[in-house]
N, CA and C atoms as a LAMMPS dump frame, in Angstrom:
ITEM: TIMESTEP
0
ITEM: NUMBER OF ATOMS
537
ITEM: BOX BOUNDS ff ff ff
-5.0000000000000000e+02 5.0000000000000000e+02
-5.0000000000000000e+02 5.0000000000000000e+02
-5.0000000000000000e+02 5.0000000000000000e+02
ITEM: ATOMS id mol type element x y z
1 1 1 N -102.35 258.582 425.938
2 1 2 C -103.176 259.621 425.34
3 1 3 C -104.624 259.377 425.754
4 2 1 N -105.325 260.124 426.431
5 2 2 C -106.764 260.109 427.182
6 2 3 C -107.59 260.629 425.767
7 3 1 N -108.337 259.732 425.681
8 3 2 C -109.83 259.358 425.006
9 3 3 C -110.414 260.661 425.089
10 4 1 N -110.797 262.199 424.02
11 4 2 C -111.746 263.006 424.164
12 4 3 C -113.357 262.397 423.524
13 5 1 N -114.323 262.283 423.989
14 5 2 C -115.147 262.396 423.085
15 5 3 C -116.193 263.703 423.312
16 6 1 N -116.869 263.699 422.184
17 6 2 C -117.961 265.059 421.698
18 6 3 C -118.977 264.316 421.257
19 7 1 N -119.737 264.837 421.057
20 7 2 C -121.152 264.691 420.518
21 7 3 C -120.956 263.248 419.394
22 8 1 N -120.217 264.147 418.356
23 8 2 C -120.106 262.918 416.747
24 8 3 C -118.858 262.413 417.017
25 9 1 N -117.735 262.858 417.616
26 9 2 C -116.384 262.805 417.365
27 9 3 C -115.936 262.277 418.946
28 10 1 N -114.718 260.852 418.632
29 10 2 C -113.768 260.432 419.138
30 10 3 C -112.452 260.742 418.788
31 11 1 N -112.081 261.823 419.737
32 11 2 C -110.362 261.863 419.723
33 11 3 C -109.73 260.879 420.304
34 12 1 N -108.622 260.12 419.579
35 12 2 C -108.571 259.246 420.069
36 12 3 C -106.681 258.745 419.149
37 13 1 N -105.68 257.658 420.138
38 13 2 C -104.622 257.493 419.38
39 13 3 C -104.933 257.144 418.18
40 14 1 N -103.419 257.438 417.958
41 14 2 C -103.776 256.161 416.38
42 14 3 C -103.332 255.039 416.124
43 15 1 N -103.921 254.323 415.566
44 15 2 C -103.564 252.973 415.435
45 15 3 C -103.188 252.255 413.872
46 16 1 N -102.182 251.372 414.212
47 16 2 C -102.172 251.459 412.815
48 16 3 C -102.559 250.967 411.692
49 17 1 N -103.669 250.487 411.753
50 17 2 C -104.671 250.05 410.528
51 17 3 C -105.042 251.284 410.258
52 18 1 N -105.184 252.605 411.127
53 18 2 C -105.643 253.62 410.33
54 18 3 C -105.315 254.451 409.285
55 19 1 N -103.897 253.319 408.772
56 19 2 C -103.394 254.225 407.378
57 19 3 C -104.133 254.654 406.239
58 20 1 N -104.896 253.508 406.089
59 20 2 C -106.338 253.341 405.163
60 20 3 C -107.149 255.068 404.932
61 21 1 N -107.702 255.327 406.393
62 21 2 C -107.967 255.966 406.255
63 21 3 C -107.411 257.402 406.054
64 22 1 N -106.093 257.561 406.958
65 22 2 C -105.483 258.424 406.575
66 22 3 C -104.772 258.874 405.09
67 23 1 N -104.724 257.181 404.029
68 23 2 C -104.543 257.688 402.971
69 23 3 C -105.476 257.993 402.011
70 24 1 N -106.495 258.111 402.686
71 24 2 C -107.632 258.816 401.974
72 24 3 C -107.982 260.361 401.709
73 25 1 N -107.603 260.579 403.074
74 25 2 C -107.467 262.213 402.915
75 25 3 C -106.164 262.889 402.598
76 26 1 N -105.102 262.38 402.681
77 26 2 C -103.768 262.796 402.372
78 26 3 C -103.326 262.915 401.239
79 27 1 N -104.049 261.93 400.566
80 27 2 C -103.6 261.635 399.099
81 27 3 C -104.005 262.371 397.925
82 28 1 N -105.093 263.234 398.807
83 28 2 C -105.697 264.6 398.165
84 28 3 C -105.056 266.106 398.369
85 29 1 N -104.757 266.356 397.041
86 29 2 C -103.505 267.577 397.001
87 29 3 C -104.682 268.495 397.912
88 30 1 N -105.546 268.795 397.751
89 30 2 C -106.014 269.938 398.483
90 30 3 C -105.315 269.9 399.918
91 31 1 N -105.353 268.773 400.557
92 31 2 C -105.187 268.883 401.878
93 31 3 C -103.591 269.322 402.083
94 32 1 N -102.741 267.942 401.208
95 32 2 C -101.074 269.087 401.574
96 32 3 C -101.292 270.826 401.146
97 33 1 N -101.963 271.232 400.309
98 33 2 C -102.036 272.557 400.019
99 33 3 C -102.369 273.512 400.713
100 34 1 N -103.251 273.152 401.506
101 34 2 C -103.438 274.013 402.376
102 34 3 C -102.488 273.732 403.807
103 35 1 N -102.075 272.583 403.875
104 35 2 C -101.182 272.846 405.001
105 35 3 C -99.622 272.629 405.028
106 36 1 N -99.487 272.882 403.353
107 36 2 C -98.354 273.196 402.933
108 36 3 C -97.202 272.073 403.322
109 37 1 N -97.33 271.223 403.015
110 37 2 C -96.855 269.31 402.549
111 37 3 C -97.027 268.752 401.592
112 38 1 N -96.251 267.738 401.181
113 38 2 C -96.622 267.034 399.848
114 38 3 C -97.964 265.83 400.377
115 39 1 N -98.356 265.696 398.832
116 39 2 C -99.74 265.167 398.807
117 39 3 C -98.737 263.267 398.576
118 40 1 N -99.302 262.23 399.682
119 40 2 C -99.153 261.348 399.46
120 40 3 C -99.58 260.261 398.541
121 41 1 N -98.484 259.519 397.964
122 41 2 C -99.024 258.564 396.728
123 41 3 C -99.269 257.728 397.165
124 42 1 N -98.807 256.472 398.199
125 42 2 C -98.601 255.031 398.134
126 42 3 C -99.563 255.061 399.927
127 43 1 N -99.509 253.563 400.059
128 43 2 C -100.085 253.619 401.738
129 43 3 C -98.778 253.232 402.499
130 44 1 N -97.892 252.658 401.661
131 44 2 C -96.464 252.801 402.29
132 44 3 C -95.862 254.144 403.114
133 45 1 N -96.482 255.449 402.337
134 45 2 C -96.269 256.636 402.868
135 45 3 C -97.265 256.75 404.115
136 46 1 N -98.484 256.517 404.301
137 46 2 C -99.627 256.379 405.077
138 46 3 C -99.338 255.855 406.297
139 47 1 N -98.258 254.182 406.111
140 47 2 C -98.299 253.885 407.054
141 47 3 C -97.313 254.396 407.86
142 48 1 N -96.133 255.37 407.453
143 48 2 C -95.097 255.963 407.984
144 48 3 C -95.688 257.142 408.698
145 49 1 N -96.3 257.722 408.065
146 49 2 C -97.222 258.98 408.949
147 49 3 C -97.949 258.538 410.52
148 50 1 N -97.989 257.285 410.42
149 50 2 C -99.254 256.628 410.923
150 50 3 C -98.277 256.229 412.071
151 51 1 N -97.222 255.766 412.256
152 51 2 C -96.488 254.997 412.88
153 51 3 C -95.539 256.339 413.357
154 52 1 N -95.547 257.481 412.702
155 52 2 C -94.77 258.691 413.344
156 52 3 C -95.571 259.059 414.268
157 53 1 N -97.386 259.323 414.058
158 53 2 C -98.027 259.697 414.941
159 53 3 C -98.129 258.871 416.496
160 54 1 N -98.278 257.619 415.959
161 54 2 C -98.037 257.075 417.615
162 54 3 C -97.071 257.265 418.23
163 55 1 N -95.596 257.417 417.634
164 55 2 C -94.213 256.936 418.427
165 55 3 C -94.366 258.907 419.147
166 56 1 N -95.013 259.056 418.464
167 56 2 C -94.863 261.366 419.094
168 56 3 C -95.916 261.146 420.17
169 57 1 N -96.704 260.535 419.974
170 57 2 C -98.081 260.38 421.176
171 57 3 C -98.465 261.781 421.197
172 58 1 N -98.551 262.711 420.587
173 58 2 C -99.037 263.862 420.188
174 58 3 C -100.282 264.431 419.631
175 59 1 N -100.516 263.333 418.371
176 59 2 C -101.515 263.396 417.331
177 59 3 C -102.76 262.756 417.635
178 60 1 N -104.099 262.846 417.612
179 60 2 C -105.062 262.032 417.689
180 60 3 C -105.805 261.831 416.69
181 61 1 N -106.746 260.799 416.556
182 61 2 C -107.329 260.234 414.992
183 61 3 C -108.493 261.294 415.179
184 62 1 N -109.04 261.5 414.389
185 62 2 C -110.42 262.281 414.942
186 62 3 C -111.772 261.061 413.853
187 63 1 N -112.15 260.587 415.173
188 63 2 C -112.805 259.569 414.359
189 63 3 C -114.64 259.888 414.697
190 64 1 N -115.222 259.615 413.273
191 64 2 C -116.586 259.742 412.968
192 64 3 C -117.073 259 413.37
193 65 1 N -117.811 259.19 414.853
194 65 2 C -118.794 258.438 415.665
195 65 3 C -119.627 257.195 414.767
196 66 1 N -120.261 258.146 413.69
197 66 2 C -121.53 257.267 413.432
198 66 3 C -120.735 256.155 411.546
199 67 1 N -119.739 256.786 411.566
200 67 2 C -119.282 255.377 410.527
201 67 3 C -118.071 254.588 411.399
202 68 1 N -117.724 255.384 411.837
203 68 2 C -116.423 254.464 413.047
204 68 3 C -115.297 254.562 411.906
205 69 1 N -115.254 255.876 411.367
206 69 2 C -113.766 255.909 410.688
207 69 3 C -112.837 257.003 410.86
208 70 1 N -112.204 256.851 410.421
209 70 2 C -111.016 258.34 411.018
210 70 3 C -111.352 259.008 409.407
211 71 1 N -111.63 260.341 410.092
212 71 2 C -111.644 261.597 409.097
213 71 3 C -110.618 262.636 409.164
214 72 1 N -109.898 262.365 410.224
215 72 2 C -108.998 263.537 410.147
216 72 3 C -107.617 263.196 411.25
217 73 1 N -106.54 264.249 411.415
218 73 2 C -106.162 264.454 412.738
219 73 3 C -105.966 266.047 413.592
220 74 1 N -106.214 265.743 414.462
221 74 2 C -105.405 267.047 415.436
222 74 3 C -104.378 266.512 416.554
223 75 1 N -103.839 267.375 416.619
224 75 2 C -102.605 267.542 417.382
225 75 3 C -102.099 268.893 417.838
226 76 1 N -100.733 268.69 418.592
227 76 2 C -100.61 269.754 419.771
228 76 3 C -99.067 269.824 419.287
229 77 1 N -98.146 270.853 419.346
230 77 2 C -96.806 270.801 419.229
231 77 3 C -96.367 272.072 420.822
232 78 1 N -95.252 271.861 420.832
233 78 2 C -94.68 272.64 421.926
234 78 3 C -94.04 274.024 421.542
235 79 1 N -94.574 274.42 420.329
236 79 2 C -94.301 275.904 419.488
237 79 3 C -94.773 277.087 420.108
238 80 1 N -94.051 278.047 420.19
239 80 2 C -94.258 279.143 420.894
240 80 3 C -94.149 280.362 420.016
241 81 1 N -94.647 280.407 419.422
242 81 2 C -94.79 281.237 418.393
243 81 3 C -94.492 282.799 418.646
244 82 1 N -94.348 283.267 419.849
245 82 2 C -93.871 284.746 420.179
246 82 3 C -93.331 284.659 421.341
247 83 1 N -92.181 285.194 421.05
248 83 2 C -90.906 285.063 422.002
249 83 3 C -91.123 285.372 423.176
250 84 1 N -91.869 286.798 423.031
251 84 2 C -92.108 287.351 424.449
252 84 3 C -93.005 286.444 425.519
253 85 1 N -94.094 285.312 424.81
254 85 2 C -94.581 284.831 425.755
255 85 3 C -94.195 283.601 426.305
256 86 1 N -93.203 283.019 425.45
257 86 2 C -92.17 281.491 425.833
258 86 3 C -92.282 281.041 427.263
259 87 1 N -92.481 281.955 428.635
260 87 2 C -92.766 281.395 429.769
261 87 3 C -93.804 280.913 430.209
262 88 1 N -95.051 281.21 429.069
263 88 2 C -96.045 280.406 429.139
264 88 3 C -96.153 279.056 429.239
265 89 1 N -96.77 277.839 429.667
266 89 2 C -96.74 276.943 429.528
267 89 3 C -98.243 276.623 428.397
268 90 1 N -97.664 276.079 427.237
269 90 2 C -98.93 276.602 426.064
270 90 3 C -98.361 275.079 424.962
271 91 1 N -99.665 275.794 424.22
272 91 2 C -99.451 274.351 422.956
273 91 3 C -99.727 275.24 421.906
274 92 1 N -99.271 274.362 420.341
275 92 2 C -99.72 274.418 419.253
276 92 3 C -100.792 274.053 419.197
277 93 1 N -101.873 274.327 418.534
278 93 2 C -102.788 272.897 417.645
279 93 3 C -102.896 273.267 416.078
280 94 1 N -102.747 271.732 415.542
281 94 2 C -102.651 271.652 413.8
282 94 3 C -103.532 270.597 414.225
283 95 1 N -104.96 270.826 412.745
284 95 2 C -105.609 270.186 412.33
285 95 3 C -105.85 269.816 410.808
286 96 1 N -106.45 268.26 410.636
287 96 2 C -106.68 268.224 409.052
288 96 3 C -108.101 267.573 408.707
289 97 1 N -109.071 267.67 408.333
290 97 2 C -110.383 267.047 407.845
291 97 3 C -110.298 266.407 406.578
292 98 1 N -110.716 265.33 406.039
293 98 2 C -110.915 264.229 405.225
294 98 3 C -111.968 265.392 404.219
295 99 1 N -111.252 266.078 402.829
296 99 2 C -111.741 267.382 402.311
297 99 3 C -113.575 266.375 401.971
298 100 1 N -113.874 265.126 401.981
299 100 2 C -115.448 264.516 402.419
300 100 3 C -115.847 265.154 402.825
301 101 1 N -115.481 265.479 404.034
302 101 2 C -116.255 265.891 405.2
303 101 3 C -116.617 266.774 405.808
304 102 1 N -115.831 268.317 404.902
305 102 2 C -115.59 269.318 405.131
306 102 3 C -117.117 270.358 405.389
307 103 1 N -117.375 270.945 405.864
308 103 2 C -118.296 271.675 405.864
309 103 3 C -119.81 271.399 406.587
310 104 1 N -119.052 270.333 407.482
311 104 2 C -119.903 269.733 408.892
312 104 3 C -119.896 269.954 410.409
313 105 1 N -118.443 270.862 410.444
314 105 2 C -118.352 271.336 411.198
315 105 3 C -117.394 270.533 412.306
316 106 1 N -116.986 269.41 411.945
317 106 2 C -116.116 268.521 412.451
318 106 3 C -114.54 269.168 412.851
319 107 1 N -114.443 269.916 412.218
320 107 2 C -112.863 270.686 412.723
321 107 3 C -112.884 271.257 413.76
322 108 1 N -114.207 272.138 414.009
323 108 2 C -114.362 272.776 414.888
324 108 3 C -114.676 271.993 416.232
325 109 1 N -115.406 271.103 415.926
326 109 2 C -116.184 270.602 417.098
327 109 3 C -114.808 269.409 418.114
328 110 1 N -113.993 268.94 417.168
329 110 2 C -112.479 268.646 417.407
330 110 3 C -111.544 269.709 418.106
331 111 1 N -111.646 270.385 417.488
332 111 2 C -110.454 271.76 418.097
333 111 3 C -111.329 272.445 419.673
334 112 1 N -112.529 272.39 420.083
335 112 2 C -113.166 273.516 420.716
336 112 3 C -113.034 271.929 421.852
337 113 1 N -113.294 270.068 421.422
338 113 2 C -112.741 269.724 422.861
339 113 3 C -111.545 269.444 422.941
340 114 1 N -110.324 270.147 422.077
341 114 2 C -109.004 269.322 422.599
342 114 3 C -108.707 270.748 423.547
343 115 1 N -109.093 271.516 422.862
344 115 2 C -108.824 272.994 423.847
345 115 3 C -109.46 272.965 425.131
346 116 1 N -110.698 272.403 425.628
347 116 2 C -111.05 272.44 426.435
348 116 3 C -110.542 271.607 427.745
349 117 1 N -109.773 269.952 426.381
350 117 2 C -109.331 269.152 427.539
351 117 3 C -107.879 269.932 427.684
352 118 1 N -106.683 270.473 427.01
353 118 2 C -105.412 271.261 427.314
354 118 3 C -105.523 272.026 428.505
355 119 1 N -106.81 273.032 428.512
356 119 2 C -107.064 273.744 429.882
357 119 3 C -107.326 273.32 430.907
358 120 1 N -108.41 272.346 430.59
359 120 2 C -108.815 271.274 432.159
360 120 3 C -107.9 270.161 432.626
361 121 1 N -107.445 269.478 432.016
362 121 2 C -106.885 268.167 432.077
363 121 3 C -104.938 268.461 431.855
364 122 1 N -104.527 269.266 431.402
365 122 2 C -102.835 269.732 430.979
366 122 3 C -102.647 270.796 431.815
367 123 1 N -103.309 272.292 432.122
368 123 2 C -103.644 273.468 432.787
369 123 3 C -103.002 274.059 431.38
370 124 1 N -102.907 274.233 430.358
371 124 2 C -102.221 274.82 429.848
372 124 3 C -102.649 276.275 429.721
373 125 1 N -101.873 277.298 429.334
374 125 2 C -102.042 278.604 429.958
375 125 3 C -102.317 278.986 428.237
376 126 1 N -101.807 278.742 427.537
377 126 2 C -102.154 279.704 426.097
378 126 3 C -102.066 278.515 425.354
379 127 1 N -103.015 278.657 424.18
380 127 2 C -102.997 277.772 422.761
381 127 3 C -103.537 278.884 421.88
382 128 1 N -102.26 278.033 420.971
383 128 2 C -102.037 278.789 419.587
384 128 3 C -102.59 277.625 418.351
385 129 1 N -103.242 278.714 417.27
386 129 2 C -103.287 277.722 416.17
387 129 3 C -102.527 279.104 414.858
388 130 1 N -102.957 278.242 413.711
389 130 2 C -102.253 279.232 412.202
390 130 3 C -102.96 278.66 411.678
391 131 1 N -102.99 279.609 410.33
392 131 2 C -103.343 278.922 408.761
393 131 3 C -102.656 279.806 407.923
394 132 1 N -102.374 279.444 406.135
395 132 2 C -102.334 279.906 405.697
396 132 3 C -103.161 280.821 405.069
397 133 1 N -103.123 281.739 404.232
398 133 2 C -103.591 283.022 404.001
399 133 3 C -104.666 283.016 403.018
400 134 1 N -104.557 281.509 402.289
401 134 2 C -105.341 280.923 401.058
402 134 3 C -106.332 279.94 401.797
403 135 1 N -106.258 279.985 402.895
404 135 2 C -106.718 278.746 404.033
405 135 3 C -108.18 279.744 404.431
406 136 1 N -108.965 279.657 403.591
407 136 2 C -110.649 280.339 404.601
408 136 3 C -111.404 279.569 405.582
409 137 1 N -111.035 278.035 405.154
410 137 2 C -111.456 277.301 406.19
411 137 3 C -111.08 277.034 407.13
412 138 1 N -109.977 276.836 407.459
413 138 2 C -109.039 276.772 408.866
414 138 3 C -108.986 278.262 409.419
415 139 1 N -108.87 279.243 409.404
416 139 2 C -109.418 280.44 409.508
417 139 3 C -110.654 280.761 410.806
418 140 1 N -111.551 280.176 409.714
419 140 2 C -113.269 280.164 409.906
420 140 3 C -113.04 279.368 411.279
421 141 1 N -112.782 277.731 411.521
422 141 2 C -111.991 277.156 412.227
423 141 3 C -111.763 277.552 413.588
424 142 1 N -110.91 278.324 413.46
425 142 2 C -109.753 279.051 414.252
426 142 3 C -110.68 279.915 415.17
427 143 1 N -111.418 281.09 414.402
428 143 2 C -111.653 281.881 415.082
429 143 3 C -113.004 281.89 415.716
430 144 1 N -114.094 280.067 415.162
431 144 2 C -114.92 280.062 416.087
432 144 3 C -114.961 279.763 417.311
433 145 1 N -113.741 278.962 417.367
434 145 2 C -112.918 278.163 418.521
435 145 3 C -112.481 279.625 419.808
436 146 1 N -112.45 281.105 419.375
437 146 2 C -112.509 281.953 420.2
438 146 3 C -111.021 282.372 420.095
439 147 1 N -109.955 281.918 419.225
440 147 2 C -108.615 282.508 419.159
441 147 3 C -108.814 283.758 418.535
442 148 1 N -107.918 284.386 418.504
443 148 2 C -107.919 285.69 418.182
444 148 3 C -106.546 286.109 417.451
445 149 1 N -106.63 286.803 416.324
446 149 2 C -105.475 286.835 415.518
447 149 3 C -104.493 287.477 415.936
448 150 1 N -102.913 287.328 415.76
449 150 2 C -102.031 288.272 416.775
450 150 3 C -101.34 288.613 415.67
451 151 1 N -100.68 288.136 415.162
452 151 2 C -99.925 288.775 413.636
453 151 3 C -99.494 287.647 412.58
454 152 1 N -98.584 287.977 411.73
455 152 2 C -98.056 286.918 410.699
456 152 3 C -96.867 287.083 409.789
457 153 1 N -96.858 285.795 409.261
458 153 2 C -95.482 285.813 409.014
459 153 3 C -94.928 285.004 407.447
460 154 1 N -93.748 285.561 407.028
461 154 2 C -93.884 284.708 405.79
462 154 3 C -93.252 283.392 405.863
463 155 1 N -93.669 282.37 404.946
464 155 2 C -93.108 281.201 405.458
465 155 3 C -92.989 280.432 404.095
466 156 1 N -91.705 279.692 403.751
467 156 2 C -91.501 278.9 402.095
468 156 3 C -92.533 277.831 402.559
469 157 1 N -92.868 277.406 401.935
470 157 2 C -93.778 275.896 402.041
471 157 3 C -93.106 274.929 400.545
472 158 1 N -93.307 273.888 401.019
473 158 2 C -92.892 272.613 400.018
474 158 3 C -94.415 272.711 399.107
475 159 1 N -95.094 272.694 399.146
476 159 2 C -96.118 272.562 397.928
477 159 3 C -96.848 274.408 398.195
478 160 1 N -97.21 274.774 397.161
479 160 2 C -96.633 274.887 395.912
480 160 3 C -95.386 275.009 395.459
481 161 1 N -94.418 274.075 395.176
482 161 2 C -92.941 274.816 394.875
483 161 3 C -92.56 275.835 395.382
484 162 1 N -92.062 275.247 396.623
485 162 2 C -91.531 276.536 397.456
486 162 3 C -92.154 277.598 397.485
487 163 1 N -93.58 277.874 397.678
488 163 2 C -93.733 278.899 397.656
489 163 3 C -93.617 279.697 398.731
490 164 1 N -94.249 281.173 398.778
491 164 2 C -93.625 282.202 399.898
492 164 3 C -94.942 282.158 400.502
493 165 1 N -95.929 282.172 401.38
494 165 2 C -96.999 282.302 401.79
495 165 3 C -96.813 282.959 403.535
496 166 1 N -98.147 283.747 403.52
497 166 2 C -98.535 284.157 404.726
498 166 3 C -98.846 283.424 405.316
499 167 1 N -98.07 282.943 406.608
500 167 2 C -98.726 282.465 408.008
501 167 3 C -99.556 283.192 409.138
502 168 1 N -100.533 283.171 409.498
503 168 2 C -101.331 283.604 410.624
504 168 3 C -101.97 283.296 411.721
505 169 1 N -101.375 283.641 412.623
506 169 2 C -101.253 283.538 414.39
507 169 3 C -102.315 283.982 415.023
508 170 1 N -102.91 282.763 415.383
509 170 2 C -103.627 283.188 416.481
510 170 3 C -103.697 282.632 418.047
511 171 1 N -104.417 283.222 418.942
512 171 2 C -103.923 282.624 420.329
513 171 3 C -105.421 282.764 421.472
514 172 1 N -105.077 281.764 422.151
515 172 2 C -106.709 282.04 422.967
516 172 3 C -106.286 281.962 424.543
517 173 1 N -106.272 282.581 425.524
518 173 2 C -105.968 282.747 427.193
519 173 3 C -106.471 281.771 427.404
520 174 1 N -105.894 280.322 428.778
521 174 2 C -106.666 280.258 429.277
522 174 3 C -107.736 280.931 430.56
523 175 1 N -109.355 280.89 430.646
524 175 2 C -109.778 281.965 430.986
525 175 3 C -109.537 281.678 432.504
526 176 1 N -109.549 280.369 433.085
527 176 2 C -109.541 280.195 434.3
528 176 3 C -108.059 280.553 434.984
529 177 1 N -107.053 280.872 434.176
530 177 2 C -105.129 281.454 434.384
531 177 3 C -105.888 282.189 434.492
532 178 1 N -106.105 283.171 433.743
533 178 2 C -106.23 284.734 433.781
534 178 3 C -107.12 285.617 434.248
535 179 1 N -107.823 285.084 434.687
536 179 2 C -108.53 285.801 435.934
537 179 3 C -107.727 286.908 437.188
């Protein structure tokens, strides 16, 4: 997994002392709530998350330059969210911020270089992200990053008790494909 960095932010694997930090933000219901997971109790759970993320080599820590701690993660899945475009060669991205830290702009500034390295460094042709419908911040997120909404869908989620919630799709070209 190649090292992004930005300005404040190191994308970067994970390792696993970083349960610590990851059970810092996890363990806060807001965060399963909005991305519709249960909220973790123990660091026993932390370190299983932690040890799933390396063995997928998928996920990266998103770590805060100036304290040297992990605030969050992003990651990429191989989801293709509309059938018709499946011959794309494209990614997911799911992100989560340490609810600390929220409103610094760190999600964004994470999501705008993993997208940049998928296009330059992967060629990937389309990336997709979602949020839920109760989700204004991942949203906000989403669409400074330049995706653009395509439609949505209903989806049960494990927290709130099964509930029924709107999922929403969005997707960004790459610009140098589509020319």
């Amino acid at each position: 997994m190649k090292l992004i960095e930005s300005e404040r932010l190191i994308l970067r694997g994970w390792e696993t002392e970083d349960y610590v930090d990851l059970f810092e933000y996890a363990s806060d219901p807001q965060v399963g709530n909005n991305a519709g997971h249960s909220t973790i109790h123990t660091y026993d759970e932390a370190k299983k998350i932690v040890a799933n993320y390396i063995s997928n080599d998928r996920a990266y820590a998103i770590v805060l330059k100036a304290e040297n701690k992990v605030i969050g993660s992003i990651g990429t899945d191989d989801i293709a969210p509309d059938e018709i475009l499946k011959y794309l060669k494209q990614r997911y991205i799911g992100f989560t911020i340490n609810p600390r830290y929220w409103g610094n702009g760190y999600a964004t500034e994470s999501t705008r270089n993993l997208i940049i390295h998928l296009f330059t460094e992967d060629n990937i042709e389309l990336i997709w992200s979602s949020h839920f419908s109760h989700n204004e911040r991942s949203k906000k997120v989403i669409e400074k990053c330049g995706l653009e909404y395509k439609f949505s869908k209903d989806k049960i989620v494990k927290v709130p008790n099964n509930a029924i919630v709107s999922e929403l799709f969005y997707n960004l070209y790459n610009p140098e494909i589509r020319k």
